[in-house]
Each structure stands twice: as C-alpha cells, then as structure tokens.
C-alpha atoms as a printed R data frame, in Angstrom:
    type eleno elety resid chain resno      x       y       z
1   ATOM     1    CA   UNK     A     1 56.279 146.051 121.451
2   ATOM     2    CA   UNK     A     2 53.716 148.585 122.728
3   ATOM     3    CA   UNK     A     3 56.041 151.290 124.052
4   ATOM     4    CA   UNK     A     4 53.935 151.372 127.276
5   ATOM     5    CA   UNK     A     5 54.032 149.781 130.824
6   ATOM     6    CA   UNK     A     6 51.206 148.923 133.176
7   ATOM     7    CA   UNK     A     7 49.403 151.336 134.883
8   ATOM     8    CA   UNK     A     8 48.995 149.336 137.671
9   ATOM     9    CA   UNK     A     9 52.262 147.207 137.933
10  ATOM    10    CA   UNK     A    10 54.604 149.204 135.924
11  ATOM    11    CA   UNK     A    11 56.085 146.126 133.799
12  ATOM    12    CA   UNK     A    12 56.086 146.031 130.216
13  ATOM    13    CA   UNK     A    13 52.601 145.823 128.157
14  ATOM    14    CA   UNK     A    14 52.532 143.585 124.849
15  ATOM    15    CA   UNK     A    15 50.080 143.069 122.272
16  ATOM    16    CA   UNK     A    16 47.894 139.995 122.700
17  ATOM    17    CA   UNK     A    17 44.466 139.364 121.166
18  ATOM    18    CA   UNK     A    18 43.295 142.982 120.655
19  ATOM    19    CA   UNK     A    19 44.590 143.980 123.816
20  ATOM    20    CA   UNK     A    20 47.874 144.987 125.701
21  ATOM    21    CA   UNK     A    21 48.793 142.963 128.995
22  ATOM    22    CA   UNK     A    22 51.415 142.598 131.364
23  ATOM    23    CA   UNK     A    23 53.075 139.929 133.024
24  ATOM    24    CA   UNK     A    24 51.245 139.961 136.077
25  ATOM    25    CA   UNK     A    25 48.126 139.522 133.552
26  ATOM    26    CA   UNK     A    26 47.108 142.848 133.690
27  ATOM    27    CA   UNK     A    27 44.747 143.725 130.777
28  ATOM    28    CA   UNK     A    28 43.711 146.604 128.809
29  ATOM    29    CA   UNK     A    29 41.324 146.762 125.625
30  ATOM    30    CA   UNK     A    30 42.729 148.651 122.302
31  ATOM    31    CA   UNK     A    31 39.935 150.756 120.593
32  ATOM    32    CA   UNK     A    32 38.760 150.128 117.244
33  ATOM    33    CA   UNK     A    33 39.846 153.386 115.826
34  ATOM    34    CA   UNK     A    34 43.553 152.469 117.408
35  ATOM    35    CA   UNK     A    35 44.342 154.051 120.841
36  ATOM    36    CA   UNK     A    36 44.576 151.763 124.609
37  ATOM    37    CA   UNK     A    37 42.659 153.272 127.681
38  ATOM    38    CA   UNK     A    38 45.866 153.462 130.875
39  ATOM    39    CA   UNK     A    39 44.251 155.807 132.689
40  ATOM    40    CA   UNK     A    40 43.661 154.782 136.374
41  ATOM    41    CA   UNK     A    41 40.546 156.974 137.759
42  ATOM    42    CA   UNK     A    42 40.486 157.523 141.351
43  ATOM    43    CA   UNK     A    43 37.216 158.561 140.476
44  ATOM    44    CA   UNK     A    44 35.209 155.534 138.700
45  ATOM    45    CA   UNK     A    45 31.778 157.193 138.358
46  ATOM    46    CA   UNK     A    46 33.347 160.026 136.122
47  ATOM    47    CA   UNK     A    47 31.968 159.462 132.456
48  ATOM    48    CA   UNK     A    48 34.602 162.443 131.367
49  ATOM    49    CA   UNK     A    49 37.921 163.262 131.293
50  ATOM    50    CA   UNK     A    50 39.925 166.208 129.827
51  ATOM    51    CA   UNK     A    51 38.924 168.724 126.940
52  ATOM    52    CA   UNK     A    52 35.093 167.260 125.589
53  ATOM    53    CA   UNK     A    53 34.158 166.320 122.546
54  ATOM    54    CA   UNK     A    54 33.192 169.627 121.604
55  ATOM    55    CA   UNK     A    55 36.750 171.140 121.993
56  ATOM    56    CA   UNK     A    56 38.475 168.885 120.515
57  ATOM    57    CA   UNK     A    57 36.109 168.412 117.197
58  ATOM    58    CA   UNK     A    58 36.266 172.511 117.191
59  ATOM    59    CA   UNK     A    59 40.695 171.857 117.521
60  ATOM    60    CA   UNK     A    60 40.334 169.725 114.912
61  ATOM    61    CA   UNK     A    61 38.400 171.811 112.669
62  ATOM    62    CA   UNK     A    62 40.214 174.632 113.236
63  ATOM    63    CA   UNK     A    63 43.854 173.612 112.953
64  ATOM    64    CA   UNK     A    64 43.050 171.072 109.519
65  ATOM    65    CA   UNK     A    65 42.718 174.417 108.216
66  ATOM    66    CA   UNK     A    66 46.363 175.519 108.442
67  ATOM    67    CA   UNK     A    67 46.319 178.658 110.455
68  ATOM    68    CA   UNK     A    68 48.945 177.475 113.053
69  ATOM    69    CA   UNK     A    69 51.052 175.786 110.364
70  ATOM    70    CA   UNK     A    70 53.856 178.522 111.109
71  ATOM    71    CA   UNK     A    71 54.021 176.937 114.495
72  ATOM    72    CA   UNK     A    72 53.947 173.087 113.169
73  ATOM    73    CA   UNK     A    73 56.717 173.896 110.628
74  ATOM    74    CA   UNK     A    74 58.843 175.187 113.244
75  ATOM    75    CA   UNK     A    75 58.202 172.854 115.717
76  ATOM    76    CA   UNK     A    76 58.636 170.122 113.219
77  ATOM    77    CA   UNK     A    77 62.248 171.644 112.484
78  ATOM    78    CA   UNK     A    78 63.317 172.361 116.150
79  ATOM    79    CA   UNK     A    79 62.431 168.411 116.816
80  ATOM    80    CA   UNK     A    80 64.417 167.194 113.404
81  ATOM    81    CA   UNK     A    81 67.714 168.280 115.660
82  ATOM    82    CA   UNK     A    82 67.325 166.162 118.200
83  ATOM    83    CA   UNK     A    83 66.068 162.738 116.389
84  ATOM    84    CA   UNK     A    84 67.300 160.145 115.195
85  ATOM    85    CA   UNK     A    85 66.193 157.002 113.261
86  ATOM    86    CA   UNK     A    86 65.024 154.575 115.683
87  ATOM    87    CA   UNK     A    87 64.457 157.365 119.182
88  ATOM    88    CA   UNK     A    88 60.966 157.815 120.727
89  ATOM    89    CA   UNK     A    89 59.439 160.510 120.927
90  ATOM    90    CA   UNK     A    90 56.724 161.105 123.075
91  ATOM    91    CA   UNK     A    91 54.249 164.159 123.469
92  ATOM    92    CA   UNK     A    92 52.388 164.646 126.507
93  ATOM    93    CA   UNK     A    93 49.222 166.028 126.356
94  ATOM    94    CA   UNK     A    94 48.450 165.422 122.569
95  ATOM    95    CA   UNK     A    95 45.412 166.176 122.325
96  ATOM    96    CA   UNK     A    96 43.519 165.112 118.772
97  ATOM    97    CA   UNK     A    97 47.085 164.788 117.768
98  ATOM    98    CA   UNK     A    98 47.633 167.493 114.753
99  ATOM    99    CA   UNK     A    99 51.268 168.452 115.830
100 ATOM   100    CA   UNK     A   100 52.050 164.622 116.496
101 ATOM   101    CA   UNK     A   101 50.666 163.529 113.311
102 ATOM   102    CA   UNK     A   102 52.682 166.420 111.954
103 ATOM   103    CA   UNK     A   103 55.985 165.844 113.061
104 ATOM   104    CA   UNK     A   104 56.182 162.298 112.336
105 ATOM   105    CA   UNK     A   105 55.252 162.865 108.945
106 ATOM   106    CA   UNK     A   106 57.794 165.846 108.596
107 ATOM   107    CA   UNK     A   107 60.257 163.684 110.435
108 ATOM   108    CA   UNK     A   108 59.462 160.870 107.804
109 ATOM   109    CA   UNK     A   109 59.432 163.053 104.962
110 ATOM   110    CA   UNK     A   110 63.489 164.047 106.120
111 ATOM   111    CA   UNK     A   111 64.433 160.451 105.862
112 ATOM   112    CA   UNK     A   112 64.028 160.009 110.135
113 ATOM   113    CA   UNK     A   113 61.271 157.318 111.357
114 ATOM   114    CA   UNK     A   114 60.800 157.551 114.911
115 ATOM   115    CA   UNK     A   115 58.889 156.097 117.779
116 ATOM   116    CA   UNK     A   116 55.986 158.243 117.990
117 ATOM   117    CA   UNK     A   117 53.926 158.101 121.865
118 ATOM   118    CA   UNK     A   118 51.326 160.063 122.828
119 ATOM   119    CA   UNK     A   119 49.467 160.620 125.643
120 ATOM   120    CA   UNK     A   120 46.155 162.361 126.727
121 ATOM   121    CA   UNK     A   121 43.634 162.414 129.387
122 ATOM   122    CA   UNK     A   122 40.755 162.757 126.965
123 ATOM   123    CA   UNK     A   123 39.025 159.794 124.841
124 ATOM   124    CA   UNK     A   124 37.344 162.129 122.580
125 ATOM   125    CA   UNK     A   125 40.576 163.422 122.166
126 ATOM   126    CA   UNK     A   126 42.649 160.296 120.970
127 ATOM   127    CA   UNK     A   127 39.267 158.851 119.045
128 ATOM   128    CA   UNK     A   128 40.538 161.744 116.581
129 ATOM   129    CA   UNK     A   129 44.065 161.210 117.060
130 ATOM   130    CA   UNK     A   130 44.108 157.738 115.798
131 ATOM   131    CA   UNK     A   131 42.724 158.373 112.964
132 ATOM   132    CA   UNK     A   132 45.277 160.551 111.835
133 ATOM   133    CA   UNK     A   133 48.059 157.515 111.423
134 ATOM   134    CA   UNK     A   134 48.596 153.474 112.738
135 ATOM   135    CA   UNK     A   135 52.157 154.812 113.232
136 ATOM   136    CA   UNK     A   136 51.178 156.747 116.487
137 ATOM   137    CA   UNK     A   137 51.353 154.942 119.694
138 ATOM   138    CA   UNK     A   138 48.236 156.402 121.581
139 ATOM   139    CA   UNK     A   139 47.147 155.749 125.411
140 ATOM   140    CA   UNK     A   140 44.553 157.487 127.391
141 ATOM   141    CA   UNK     A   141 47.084 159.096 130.534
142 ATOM   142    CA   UNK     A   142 47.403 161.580 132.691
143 ATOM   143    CA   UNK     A   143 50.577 163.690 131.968
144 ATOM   144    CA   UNK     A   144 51.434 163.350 136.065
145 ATOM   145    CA   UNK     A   145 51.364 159.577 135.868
146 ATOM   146    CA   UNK     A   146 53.420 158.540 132.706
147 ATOM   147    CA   UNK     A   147 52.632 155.216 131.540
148 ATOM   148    CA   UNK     A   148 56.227 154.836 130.275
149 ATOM   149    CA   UNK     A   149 59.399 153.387 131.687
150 ATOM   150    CA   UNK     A   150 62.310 155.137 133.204
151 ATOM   151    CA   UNK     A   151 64.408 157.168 130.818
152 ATOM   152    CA   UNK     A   152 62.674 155.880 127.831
153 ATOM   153    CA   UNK     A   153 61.915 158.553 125.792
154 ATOM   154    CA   UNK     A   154 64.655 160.570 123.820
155 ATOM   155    CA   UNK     A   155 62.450 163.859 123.195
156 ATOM   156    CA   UNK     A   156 59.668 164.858 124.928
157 ATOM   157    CA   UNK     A   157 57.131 167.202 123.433
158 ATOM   158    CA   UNK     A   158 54.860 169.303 125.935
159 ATOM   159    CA   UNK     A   159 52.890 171.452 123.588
160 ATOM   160    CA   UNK     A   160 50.392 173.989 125.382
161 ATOM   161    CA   UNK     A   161 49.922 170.904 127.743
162 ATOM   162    CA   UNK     A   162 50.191 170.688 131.500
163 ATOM   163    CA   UNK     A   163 53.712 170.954 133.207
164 ATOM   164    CA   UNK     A   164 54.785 167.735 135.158
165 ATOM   165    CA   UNK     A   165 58.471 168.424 135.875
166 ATOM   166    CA   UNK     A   166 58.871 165.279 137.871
167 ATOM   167    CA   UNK     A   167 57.244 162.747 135.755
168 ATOM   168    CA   UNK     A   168 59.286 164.462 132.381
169 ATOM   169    CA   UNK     A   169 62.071 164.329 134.340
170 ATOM   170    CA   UNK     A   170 61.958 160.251 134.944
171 ATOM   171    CA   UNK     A   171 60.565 159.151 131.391
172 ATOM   172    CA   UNK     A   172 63.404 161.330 129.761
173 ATOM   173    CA   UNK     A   173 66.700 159.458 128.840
174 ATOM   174    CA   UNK     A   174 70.205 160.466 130.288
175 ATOM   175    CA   UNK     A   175 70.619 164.326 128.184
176 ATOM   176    CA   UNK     A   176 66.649 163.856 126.735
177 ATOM   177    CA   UNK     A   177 65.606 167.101 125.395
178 ATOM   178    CA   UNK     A   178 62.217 168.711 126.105
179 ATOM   179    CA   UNK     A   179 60.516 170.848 123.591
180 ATOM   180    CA   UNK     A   180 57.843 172.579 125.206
181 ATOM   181    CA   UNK     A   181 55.482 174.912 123.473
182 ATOM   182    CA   UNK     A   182 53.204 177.939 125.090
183 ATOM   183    CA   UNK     A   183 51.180 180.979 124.453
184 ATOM   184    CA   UNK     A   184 52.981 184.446 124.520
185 ATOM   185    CA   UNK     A   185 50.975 187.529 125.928
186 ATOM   186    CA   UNK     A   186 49.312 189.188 122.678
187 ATOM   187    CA   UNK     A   187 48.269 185.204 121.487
188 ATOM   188    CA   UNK     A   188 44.761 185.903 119.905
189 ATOM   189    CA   UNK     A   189 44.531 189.623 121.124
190 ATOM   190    CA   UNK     A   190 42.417 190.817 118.605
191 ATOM   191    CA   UNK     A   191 39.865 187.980 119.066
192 ATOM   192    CA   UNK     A   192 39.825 189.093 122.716
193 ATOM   193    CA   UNK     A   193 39.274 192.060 122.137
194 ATOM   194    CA   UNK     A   194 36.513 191.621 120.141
195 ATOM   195    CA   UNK     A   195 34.729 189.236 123.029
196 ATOM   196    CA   UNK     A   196 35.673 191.045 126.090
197 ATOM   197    CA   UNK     A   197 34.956 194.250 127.317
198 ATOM   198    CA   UNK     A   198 38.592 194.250 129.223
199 ATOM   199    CA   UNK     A   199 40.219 191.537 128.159
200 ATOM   200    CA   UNK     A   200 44.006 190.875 129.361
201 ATOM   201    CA   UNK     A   201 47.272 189.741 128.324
202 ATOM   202    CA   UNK     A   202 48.112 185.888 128.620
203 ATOM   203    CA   UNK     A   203 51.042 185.643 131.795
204 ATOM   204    CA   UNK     A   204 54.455 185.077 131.009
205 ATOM   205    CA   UNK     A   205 55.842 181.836 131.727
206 ATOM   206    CA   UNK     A   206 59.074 181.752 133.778
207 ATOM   207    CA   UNK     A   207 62.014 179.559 131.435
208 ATOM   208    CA   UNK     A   208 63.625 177.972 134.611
209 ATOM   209    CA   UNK     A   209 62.492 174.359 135.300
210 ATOM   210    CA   UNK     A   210 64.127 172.541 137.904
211 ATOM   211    CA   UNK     A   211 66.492 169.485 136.372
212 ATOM   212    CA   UNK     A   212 66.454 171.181 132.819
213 ATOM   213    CA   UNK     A   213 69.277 173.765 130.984
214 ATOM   214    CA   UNK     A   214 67.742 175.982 129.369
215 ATOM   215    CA   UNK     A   215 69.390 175.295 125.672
216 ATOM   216    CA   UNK     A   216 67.528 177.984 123.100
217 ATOM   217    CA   UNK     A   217 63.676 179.649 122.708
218 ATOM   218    CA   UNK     A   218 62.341 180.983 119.645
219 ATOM   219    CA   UNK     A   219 59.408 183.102 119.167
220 ATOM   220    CA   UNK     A   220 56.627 182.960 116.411
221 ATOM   221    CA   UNK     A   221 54.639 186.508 116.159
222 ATOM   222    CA   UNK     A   222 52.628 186.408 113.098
223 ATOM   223    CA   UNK     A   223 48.673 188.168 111.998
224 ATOM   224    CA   UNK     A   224 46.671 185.522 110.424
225 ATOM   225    CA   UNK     A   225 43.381 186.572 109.026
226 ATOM   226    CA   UNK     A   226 40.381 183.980 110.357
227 ATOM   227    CA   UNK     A   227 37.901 183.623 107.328
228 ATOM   228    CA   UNK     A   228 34.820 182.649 108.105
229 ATOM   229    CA   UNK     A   229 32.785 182.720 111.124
230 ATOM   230    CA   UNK     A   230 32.543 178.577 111.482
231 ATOM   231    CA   UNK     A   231 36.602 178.984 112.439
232 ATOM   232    CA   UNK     A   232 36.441 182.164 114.352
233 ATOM   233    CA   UNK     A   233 34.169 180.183 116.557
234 ATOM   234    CA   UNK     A   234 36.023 177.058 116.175
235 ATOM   235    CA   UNK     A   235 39.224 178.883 117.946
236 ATOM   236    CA   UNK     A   236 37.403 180.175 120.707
237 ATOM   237    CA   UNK     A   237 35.647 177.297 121.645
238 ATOM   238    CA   UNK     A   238 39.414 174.990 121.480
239 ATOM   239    CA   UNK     A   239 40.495 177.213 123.799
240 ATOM   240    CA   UNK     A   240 39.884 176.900 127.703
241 ATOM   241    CA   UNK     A   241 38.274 180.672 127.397
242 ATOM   242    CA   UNK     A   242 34.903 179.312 126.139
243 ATOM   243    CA   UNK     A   243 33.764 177.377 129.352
244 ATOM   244    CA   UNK     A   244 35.366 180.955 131.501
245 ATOM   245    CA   UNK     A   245 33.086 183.575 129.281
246 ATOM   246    CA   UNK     A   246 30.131 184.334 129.620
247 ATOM   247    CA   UNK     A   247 27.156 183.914 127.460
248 ATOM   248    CA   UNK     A   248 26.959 187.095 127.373
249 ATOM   249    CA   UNK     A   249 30.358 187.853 125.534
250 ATOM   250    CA   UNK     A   250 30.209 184.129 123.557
251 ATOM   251    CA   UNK     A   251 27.204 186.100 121.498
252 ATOM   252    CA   UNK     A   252 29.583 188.545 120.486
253 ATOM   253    CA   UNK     A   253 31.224 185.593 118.125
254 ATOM   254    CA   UNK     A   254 28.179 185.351 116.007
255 ATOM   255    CA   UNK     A   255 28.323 188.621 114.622
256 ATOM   256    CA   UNK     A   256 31.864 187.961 113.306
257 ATOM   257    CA   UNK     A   257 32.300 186.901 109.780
258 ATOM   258    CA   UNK     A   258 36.054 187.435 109.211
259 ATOM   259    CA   UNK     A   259 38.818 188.805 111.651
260 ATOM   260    CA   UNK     A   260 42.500 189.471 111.962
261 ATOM   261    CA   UNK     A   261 44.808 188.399 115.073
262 ATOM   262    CA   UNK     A   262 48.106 187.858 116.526
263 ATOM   263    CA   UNK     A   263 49.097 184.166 116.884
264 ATOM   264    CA   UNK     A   264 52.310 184.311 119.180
265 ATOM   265    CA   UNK     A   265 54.025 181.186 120.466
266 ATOM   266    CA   UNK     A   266 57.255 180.721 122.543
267 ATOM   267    CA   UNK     A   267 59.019 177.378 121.578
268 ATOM   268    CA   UNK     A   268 61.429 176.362 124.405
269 ATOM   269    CA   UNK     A   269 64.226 173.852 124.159
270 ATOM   270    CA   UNK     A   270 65.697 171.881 127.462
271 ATOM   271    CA   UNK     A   271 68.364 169.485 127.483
272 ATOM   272    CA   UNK     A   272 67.736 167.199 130.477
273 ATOM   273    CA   UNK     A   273 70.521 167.710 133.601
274 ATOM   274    CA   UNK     A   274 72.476 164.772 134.030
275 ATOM   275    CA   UNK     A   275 71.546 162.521 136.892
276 ATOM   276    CA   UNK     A   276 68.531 163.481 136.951
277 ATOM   277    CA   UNK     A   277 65.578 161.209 137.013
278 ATOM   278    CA   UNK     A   278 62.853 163.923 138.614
279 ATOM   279    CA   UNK     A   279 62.467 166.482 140.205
C-alpha cells in the first residue's frame, strides 16, 4: 500500500515495478533515493518548484546541528498524544523532512509506529528527505491539492508550511487533530537586527481556522547562541528573507562569526469539527 491516490483520477496508487499506478493505469516513477513525483504542473515548462536546492541544503545544514531541537522535542511530545500504533500521520509541507524524520523516530522510540506521509512541492527538497528513513512515505505535492483520500489521515502536521484549510479539512479523519507550527514576532530578532537597518517584527497569526476547535497552544521562547559563521548564514539563507534582502544587507552576514538570538515558536493544536470535510 502506498498511502497515496492518483493525482489525476483520485483512486488508489500501488506499488508495481518501481513505480506507483492506479487502476485506470495511471503511472508515476519512484526516485532512486525513495520519494514519487504527484505533482500535476499547470505549468510544464517550469524546471522548479518550491524552496531550491540552495535552501533546503542550507535547512539541512543548519537544523542537523540541533539548534531548533527545543522545538522538535516538543513537537515530538505534543504529536505522542494524539497517535496511536497503526494512525497516519501526514505533514504537509515537509520540506527536507528533519521534523518528520524526527517524530517518527521519537514516536518509535515510545513504543508507537505510525504511518508517516509527507508532502512537498520541492524535489530538492524530498531528494534530502528520503534519505533520512525508507519508513517515510514521500510524494512531490502541492499542500492545496492533497494527494490523499478523504479523511485518511489521523494527525496532520503543518509546520511553518502553507495554510490550506479546505484541503486539511477533507484528508483529516472524523475528530483528526492538526498540529500546526509558526514563527512568533521576536523569531530570529537579533539576526535581524544585525542585517537590517529597520528590521520588523514577524505578524501575529490569528488562532481561529474555520472547521477547527481550537484545543491548546504552547509557546517556545528560548536564546540560542549560532557558532560559526557557515550556520549564521545557513539560517538566513533557509529562510524566505534571503531572496527579499538585498545584497546590500546579505554582506552584512559575512562579517559575523558567532551571534546570539531569540528562536520563538507558537505550537497550535486543533481537533477537527465534526462533519466537517472542508472548508
């Protein structure tokens, strides 16, 4: 069983010869390193989408090195709730897949084995992913066009990743919980301060999502001290404020060898509203 469904047809996709295929014979290649291409472009002369290869080689990088592991352990904690032996769990908008990788492994660790989906828009992206485990279910996707079944999915893990209330709202299973993760104002201050000459505060997400209850949010404010310049670049440059600075202010990174900033996260917990399938 792949855990997906067609792209195109929306019926079931199994394994067959190196590939996954549906009933109606649609066909789609698995990648050597482990991951299957879904994603339907509307535009087929595009060589690229989502973050490059730069971004997520710098995410990579960056995170292996354990400066957000106050957010993984607490993520990983907030999800051991909710599962079960046997649910699926599916994050949208992976990325290189360090909090996926992460979970399942903490998950594993507690004596719970999950399903464990995940879904990006970016090859480069999911090239690293797969290498971090066989046990993760990857598939190239767009986090507005699911390539999962109705109500299939127990938890649903959204973690600084695009909001698609509708499509979270129809792959989520009758009382599925979403665990979304995002940015709080003062996330990286410091570093911005150092780059900009007036840099602002990140926006504050509204809690309310239509079809969702609210259930609990916790807060991680920590200082972590960035030790070398390779990973104070790194973080910039896995954020989406590299390609929106100027070359300017990017210079201002190379004359930083060490540096101290907040890291502040908002982890928010949704039990799914009964009857509904989207919104």
């Amino acid at each position: 069983m792949s855990s997906f469904i067609c792209p195109v047809c929306g019926k079931e996709l199994k394994p067959n010869n190196g590939n996954l295929s549906c009933e109606n014979r649609h066909s789609f290649d698995i990648a050597k390193s482990g991951y299957v291409n879904l994603l339907l472009s509307q535009q087929p002369k595009a060589k690229h989408h989502g973050d490059d290869r730069l971004m997520v080689r710098s995410r990579r990088d960056f995170l292996d090195k354990g400066y957000y592991a106050p957010l993984l352990k607490s993520l990983a904690e907030t999800v051991k709730k909710y599962a079960k032996n046997g649910c699926v769990i599916l994050d949208a908008g992976c990325g290189e897949c360090w909090y996926t990788a992460g979970i399942y492994d903490y998950l594993k660790k507690s004596e719970t084995e999950p399903q464990m989906l995940g879904v990006d828009i970016s090859k480069d992206a999911l090239a690293l992913g797969a290498k971090r485990g066989r046990e993760l279910k990857l598939a190239v996707a767009s986090v507005f066009n699911l390539p999962v079944g109705d109500e299939a999915c127990d938890i649903l893990l959204s973690v600084f990743a695009p909001y698609s209330g509708k499509e979270f709202g129809r792959v989520l299973a009758k009382d599925g919980v979403l665990i979304r993760v995002v940015p709080l104002e003062k996330h990286l201050w410091r570093l911005k301060e150092a780059v900009y000459d007036a840099p602002y505060e990140n926006p504050a997400e509204s809690s309310d999502l239509d079809g969702f209850r609210l259930l609990c949010k916790h807060e991680i404010r920590e200082t972590i001290h960035i030790s070398s310049n390779e990973d104070i670049v790194n973080v910039f440059t896995m954020t989406p404020y590299y390609y929106k600075t100027s070359a300017k202010d990017q210079k201002k990174l190379q004359n930083l060898t060490e540096i101290d900033t907040e890291i502040e996260f908002g982890i928010l917990i949704y039990r799914k509203q009964s009857g509904e399938k989207g919104v």
